[in-house]
C-alpha positions in Angstrom: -77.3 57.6 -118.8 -78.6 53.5 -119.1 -75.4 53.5 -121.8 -72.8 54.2 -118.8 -75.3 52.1 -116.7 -74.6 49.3 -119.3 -71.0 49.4 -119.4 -70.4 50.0 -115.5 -72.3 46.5 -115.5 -70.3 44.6 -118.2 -67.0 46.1 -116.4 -68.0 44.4 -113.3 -68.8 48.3 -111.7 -72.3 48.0 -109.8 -72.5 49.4 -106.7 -70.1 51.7 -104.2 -66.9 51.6 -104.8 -64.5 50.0 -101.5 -62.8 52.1 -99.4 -59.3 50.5 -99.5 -58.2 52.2 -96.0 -61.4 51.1 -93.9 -60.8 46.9 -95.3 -58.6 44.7 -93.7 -56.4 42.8 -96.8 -53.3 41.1 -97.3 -51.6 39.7 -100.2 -51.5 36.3 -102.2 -49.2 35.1 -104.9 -51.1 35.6 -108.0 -50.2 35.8 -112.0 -52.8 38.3 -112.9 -55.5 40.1 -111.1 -57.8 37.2 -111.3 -58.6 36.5 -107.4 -58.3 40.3 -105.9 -60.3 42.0 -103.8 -60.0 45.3 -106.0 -60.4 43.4 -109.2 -64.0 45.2 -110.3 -63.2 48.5 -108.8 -61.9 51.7 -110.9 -58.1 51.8 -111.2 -58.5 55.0 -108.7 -59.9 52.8 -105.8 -57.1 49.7 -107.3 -54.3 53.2 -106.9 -56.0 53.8 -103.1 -55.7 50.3 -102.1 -51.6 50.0 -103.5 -51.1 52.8 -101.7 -52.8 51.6 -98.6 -50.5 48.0 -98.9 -47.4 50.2 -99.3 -48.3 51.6 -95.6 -49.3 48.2 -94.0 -45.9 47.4 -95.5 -47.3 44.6 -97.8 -45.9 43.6 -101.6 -47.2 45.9 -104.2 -49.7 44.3 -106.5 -47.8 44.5 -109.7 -44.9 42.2 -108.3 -46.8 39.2 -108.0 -49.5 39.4 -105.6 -52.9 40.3 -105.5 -55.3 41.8 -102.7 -57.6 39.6 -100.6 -59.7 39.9 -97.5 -57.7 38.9 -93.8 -59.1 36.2 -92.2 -60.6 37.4 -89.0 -61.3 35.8 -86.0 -64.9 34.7 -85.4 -64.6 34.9 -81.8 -63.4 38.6 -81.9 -65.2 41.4 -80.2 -66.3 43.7 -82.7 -66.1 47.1 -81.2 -68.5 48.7 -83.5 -71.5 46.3 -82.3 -70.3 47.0 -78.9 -70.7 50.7 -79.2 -74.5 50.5 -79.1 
């Protein structure tokens, strides 16, 4: 088990895997993958989050782009806080 441990860490794996459909992203002119927000994750949570883009109607990943967090606005009421 510490041998997958080991490797997961090299990889860049540690921790949960994102959830593609519950983070806002958009895209970013990119040459590689360097840069994305999905970069570390397993290629099933990279497939999740192209498939996610292709319903938000964003460039796929493998023209060009990469994944990165929206900017959000500060001054936003966040809806989840304001559910308590």
């Amino acid at each position: 088990m510490s041998r997958n441990v080991s490797i997961l860490k090299w990889l860049g794996q540690e921790g949960e895997p994102l959830s593609p459909e519950d983070i806002q992203f958009t895209t970013k002119p990119a040459k590689s993958c360097r840069g994305c927000l999905f970069e570390h994750q397993r290629s099933a949570v990279c497939d999740r989050a192209c498939q996610a883009a292709q319903r938000a109607e964003l460039a796929h990943c493998e023209r060009g782009f990469v994944y990165v967090a929206k900017p959000v606005d500060t001054r936003q009421f966040s809806i989840i806080e304001g559910a308590h």
